[in-house]
C-alpha positions as CSV (number, residue, x, y, z in Angstrom):
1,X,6.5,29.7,14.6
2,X,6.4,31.2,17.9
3,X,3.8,32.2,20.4
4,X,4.6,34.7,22.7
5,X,2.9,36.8,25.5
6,X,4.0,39.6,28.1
7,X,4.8,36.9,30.9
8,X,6.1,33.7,28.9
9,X,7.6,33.1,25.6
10,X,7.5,29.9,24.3
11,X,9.4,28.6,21.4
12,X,7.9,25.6,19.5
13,X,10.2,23.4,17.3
14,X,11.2,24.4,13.8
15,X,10.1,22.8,10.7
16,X,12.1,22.6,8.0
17,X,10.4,26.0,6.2
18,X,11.3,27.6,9.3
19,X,14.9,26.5,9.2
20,X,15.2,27.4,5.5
21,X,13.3,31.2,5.8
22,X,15.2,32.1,8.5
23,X,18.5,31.4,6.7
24,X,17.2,33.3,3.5
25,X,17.1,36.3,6.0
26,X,20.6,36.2,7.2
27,X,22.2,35.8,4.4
28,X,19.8,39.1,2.9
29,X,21.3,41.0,6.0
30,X,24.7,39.8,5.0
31,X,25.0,40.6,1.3
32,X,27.2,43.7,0.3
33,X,25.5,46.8,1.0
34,X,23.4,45.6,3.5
35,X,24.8,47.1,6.9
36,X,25.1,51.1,7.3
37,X,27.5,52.8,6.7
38,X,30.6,52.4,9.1
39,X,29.3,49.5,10.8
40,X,30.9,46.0,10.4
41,X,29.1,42.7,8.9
42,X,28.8,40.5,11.4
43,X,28.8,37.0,10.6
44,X,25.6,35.0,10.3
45,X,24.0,33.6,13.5
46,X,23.8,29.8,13.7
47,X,20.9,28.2,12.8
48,X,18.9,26.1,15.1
49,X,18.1,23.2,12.8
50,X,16.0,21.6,15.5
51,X,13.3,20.1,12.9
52,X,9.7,19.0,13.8
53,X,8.7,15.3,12.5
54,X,5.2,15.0,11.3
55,X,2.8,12.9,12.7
56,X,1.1,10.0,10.6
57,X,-1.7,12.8,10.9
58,X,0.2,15.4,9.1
59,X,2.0,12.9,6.8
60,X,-0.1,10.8,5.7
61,X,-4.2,10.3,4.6
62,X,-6.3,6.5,4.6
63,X,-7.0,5.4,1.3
64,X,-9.8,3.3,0.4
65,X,-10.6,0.9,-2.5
66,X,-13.7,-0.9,-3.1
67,X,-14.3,-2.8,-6.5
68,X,-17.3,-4.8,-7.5
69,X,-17.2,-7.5,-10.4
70,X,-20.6,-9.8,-9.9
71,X,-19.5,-13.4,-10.4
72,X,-22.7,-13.8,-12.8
73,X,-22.5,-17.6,-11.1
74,X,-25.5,-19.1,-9.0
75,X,-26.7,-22.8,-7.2
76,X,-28.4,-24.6,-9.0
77,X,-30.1,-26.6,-6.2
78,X,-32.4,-28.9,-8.8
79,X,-29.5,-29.9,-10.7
80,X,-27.7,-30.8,-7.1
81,X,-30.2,-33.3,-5.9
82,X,-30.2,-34.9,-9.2
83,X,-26.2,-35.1,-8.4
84,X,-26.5,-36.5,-5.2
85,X,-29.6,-38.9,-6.0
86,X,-27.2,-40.5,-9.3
87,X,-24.7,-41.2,-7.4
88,X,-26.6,-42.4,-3.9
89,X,-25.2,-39.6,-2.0
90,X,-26.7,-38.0,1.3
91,X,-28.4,-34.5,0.1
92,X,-26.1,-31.4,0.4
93,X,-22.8,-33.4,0.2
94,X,-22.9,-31.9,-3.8
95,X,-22.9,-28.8,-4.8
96,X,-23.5,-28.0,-8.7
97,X,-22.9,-24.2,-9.6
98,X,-23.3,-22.5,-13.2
99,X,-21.9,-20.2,-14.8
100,X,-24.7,-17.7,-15.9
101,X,-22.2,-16.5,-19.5
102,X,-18.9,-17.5,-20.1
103,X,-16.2,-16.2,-17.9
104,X,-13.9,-14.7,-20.6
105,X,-16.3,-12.2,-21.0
106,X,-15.6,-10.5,-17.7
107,X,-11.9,-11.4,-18.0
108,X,-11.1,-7.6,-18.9
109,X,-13.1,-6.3,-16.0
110,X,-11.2,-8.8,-13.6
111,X,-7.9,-7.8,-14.9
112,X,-8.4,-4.5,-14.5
113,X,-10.2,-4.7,-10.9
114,X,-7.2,-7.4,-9.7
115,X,-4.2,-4.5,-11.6
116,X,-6.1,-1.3,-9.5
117,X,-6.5,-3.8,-6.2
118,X,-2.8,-4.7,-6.5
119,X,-1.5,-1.3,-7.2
120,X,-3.4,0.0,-4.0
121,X,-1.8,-2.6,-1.9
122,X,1.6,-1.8,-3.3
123,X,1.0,1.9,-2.4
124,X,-0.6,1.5,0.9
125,X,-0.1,-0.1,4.6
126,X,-3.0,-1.9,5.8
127,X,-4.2,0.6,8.9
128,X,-5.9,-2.1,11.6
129,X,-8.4,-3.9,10.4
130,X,-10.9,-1.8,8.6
131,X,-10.0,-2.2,5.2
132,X,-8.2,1.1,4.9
133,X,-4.5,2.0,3.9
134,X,-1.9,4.4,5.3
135,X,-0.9,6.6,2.3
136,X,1.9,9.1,2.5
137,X,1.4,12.4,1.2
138,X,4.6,12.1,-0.6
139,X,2.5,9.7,-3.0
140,X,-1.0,10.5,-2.6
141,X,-0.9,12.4,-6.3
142,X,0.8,9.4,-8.0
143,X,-1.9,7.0,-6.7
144,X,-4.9,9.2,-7.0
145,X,-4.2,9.9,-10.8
146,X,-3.1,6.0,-11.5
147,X,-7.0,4.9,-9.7
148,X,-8.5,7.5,-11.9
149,X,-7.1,5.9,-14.9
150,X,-8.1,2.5,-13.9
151,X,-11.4,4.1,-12.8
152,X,-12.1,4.9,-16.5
153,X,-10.7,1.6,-17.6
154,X,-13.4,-0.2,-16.0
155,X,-16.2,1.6,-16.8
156,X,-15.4,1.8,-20.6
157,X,-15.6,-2.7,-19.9
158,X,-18.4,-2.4,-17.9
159,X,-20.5,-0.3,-20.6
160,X,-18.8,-2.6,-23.4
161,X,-19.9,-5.3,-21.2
162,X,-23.4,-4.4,-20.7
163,X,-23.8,-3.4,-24.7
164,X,-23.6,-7.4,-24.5
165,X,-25.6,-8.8,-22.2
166,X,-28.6,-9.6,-24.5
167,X,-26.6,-11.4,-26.4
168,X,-24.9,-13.0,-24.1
169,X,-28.1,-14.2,-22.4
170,X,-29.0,-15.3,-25.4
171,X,-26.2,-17.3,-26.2
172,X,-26.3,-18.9,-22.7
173,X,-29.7,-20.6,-23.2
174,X,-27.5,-22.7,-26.3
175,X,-25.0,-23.3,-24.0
176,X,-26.5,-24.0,-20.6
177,X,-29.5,-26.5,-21.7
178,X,-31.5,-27.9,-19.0
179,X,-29.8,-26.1,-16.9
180,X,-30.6,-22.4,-18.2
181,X,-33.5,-20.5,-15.8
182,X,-34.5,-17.0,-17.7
183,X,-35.0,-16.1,-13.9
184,X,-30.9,-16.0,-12.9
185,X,-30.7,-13.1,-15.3
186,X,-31.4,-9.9,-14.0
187,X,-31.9,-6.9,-16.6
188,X,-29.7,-4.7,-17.6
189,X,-30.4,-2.1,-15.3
190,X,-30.1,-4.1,-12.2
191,X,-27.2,-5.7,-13.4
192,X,-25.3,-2.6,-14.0
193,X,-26.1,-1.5,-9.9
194,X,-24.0,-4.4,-8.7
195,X,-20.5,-3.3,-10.7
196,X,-18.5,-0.1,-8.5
197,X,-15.3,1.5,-8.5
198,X,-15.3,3.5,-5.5
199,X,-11.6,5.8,-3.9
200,X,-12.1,7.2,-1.0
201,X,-9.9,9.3,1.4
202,X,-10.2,10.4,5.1
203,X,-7.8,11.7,7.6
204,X,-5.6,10.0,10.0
205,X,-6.9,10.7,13.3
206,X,-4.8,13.5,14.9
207,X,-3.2,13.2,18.0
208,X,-5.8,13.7,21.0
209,X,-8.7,13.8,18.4
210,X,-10.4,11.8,21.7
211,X,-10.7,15.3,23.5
212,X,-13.3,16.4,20.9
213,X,-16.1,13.6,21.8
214,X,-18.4,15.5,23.2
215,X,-20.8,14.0,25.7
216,X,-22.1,13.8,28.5
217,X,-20.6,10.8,30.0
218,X,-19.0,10.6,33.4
219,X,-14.9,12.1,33.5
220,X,-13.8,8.5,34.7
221,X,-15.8,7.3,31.3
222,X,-13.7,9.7,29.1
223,X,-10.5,8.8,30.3
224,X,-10.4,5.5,29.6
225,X,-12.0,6.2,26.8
226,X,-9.0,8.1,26.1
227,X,-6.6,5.9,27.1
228,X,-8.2,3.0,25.1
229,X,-8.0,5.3,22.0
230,X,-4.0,6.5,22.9
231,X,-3.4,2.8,23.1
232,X,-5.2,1.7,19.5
233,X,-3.2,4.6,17.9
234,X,0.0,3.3,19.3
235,X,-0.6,-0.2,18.1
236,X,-1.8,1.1,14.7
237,X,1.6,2.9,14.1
238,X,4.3,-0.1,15.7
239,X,1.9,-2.0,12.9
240,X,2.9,0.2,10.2
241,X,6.5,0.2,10.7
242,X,6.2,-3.6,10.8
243,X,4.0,-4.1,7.5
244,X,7.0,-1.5,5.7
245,X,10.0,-4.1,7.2
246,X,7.4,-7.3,5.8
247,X,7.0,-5.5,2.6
248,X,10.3,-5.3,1.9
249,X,11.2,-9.3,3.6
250,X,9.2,-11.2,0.2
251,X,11.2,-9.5,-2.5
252,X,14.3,-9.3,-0.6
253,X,13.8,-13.0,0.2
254,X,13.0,-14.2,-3.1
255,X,16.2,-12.5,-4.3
256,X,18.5,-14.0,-1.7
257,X,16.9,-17.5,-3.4
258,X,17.4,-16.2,-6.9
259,X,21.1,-15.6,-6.3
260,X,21.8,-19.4,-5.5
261,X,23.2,-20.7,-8.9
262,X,20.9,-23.8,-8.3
263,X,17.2,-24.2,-6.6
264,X,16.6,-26.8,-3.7
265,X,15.4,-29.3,-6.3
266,X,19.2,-28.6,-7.8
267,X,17.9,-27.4,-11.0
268,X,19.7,-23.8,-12.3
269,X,18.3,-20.7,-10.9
270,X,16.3,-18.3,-13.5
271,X,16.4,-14.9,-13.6
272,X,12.9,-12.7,-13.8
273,X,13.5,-9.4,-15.5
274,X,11.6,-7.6,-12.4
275,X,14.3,-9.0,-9.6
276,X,16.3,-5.8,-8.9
277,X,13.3,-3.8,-9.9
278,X,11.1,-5.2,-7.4
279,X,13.4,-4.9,-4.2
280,X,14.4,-1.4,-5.9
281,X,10.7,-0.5,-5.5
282,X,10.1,-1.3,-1.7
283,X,13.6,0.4,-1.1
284,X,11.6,3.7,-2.4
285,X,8.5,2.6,-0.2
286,X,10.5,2.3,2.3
287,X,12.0,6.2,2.4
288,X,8.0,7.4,1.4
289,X,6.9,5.6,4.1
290,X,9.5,6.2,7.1
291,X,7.5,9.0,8.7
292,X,9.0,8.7,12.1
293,X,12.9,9.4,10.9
294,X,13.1,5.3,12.0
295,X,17.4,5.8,11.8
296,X,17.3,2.0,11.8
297,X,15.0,1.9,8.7
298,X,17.1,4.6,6.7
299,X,20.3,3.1,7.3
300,X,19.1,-0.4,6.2
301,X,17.8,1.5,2.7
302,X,20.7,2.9,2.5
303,X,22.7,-0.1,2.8
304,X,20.5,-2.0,0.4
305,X,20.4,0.9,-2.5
306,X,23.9,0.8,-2.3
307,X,24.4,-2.9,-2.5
308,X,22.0,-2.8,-5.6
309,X,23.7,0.6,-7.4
310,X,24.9,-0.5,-10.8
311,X,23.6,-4.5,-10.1
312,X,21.2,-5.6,-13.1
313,X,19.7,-8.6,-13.5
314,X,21.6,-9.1,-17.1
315,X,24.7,-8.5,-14.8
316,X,23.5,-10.9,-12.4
317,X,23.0,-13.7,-15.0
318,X,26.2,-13.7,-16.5
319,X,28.8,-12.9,-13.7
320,X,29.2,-15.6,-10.8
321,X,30.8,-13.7,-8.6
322,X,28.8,-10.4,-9.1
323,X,25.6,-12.9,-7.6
324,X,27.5,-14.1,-4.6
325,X,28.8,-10.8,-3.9
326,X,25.4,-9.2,-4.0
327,X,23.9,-12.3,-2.3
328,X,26.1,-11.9,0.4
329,X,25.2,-7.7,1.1
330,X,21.4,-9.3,0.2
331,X,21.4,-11.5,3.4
332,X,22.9,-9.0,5.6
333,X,20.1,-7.2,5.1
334,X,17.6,-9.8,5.1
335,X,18.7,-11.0,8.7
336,X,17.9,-7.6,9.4
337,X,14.7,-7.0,8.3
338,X,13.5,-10.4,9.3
339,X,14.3,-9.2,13.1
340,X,12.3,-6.2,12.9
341,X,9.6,-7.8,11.0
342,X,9.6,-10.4,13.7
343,X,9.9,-12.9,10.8
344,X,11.5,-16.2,11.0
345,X,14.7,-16.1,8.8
346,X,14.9,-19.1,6.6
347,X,17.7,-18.6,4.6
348,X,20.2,-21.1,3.0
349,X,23.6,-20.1,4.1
């Protein structure tokens, strides 16, 4: 896009639809029929494929999770002194906690809070340390619609769950004895305010978003202001790069091990079905996630994908030589991304 005026014109960078507009309009003017009458065809221009890269703010959004499961566990500070006073012990150095119901009856509701929590951290690059995560466009439908499913997961358990709890309280006084207060058990009302499932979303702050404070403080103030701010977004995005590299340095790792026929203890290696399919993963991560063209981090997936093209973990199992040849591209690449994820390499050569 271009903006122009009568004393200076100004040509901003391309973006790809640019690129790929303009060159639907050449080759219009260039099809048979197109010139008049007499007149040549003159070959297409070429095309300035000068393409803009997107900034984090334009790429990418912050992703929030928050998921509450109460614990439905308390002190029991009577039954703690009588601990401590048994057994001649100073008070406080004994601790006894109950369980208010037995813990297999939130089992679902924990499996499906630890499944979403996991799959948000798989998706997502912690951004500082404020409990959000950097999530590429390129993904943001994917993840939105697989925390919706879990969303209605968990709140199908938590109603099945609450359907319960008079019974469960119930069934607690049998199994808790002395130790059962009617008092630890809140009703069912209250009780259902302390379970959430909660996505959120907000923007990455844009370049120069500083500018926009408005107020009244002195110039010298707002610049280092400024400056403080340009320096926090810097650090936030050499972070992000570096959390992609250490993402990809466990699985990477742990194959490397898996590849030796025995482990250090000298027993025989086993295979996991999910150890190509793990690495494979991250290498996708990796190309979602490199929004600053890093050439260093697309030519290491590169390298990697095409170490692992055709590789299987069946493969791996039964062919000797397939694991040390793949072991040997593996650790190439692991030297590498241990560098840039300023990790210290441990690997068994």
């Amino acid at each position: 896009m271009y903006e122009t005026n009568q004393t200076n014109q100004t040509a901003q960078p391309k973006t790809i639809f640019d690129i790929i507009a303009e060159g639907e309009r050449e080759t219009q003017q260039t099809q048979p029929g197109q010139n008049s009458p007499g007149k040549p065809t003159q070959p297409p221009k070429p095309l300035n494929t000068q393409i803009t890269v997107p900034t984090l703010h334009e790429a990418a959004v912050l992703a929030s999770l928050s998921i509450s499961v109460p614990t439905l566990s308390k002190l029991d500070r009577s039954a703690s002194d009588e601990v401590t006073s048994s057994k001649r012990a100073d008070r406080g150095t004994a601790r006894v906690n109950k369980s208010l119901v037995n813990k297999q009856h939130l089992k679902e509701l924990t499996q499906i809070r630890d499944a979403a929590r996991n799959f948000h951290y798989a998706q997502t690059v912690p951004w500082g340390d404020l409990g959000l995560g950097l999530l590429t466009n390129e993904r943001l439908i994917d993840y939105k619609n697989t925390l919706t499913q879990y969303e209605t997961e968990f709140w199908q358990a938590v109603n099945d769950f609450l359907d319960k709890w008079d019974s469960l309280v119930l069934q607690a006084q049998l199994e808790l004895g002395d130790l059962y207060d009617p008092n630890d058990y809140p009703s069912r009302d209250r009780l259902a305010g302390k379970f959430k499932f909660r996505v959120s979303f907000e923007p990455v702050p844009a370049p120069g978003a500083v500018d926009d404070i408005r107020t009244n403080l002195p110039d010298t103030v707002r610049r280092e202001m400024k400056r403080q701010y340009e320096e926090l977004m810097e650090e936030r995005s050499r972070d992000v790069a570096k959390r992609i590299w250490e993402k990809l340095y466990t699985p990477l790792k742990n194959m490397s091990d898996r590849l030796d026929d025995q482990d250090p203890d000298g027993k025989p290696n086993r295979f996991k079905s999910t150890l190509v399919d793990n690495v494979l993963e991250i290498v996708e991560l990796m190309k979602a996630f490199n929004l600053t063209n890093d050439p260093e981090m697309d030519r290491v997936r590169r390298e990697l994908r095409n170490a692992l093209t055709g590789v299987t973990t069946d493969g791996l199992k039964a062919n000797a030589g397939l694991r040390r040849e793949t072991k040997q591209k593996v650790d190439k690449v692991v030297s590498t991304v241990a560098q840039a994820a300023q990790i210290e390499n441990t690997l068994s050569w």
